[in-house]
C-alpha positions in Angstrom: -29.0 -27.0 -3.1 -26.8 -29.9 -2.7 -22.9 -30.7 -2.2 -22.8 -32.2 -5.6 -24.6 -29.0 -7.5 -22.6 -26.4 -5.6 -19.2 -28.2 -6.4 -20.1 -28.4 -10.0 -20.6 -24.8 -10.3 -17.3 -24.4 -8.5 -15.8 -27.0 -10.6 -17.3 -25.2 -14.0 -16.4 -21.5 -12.7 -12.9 -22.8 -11.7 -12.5 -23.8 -15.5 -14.2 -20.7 -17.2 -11.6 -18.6 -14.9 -8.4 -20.9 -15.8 -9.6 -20.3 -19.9 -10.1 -16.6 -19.3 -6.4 -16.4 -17.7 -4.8 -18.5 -20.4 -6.2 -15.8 -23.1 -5.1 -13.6 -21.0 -1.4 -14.6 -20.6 -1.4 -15.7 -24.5 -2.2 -11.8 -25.6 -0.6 -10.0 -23.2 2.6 -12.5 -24.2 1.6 -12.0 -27.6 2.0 -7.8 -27.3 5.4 -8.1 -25.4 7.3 -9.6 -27.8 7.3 -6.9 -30.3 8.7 -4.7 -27.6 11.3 -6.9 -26.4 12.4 -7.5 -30.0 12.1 -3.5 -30.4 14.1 -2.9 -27.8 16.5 -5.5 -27.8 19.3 -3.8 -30.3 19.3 -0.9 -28.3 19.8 -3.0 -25.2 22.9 -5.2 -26.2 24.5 -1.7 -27.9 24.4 -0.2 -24.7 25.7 -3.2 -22.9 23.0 -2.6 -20.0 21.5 -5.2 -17.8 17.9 -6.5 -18.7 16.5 -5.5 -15.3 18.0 -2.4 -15.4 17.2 -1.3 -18.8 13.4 -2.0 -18.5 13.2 -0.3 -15.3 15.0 2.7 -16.7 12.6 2.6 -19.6 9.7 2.6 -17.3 10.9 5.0 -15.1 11.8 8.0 -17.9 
């Protein structure tokens, strides 16, 4: 095997993994929002922090 073949399968796996994140981040972004939307109104009505009401959610 040569430099040049090894850094092209580098090259091409470094790309396949950057696609693969990009859907990743897209759906996952995709499935928050609902939530955030859900959960918004109940947020601003209890006048609570975003950090804290989140972690409180996740917590109880």
């Amino acid at each position: 095997m040569s430099i040049a073949t090894i850094s092209g399968f580098v090259t091409a796996a470094l790309v396949l993994v950057g696609i693969a994140l990009a859907v990743l981040i897209v759906s996952v972004g995709i499935a928050a929002v609902p939530f955030f939307t859900q959960n918004h109104r109940v947020r601003v009505a209890r006048r609570e922090p975003l950090f804290r009401y989140y972690s409180h959610l996740a917590l109880n």
